[in-house]
N, C-alpha and C positions, 0 to 999 in steps of 0.2 A: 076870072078870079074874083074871091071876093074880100073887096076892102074895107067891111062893115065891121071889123073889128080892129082897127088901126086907130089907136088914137089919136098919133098925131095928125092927121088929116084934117080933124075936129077944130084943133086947135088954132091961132090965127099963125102965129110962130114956130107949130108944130115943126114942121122941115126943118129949119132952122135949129131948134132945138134938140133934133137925130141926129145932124149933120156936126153939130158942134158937140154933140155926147162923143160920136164917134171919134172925133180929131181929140179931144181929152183920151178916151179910150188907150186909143192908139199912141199915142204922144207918153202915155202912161208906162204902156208895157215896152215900147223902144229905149224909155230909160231904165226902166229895172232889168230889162234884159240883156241889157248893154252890158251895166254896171255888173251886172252878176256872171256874166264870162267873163270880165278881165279883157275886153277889147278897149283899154287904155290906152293913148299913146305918153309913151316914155318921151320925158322932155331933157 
């Protein structure tokens, strides 16, 4: 395969920087998706 266009590899932090875009990403769309069904719990 070729990795010659990956930039984070380049980077010194790159990984770091995929891995925590992704966990925001992620963490992003579990709240709006939440909150926008109505999977509330009733207190």
């Amino acid at each position: 395969m070729d990795f010659e266009g990956v930039p984070e590899l380049k980077w010194a932090a790159g990984c770091l920087f995929a891995v925590l875009l992704m966990a925001v990403v992620c963490t992003g769309l579990y709240i709006v998706l939440r909150s926008a069904t109505g999977c509330r719990q009733e207190s």
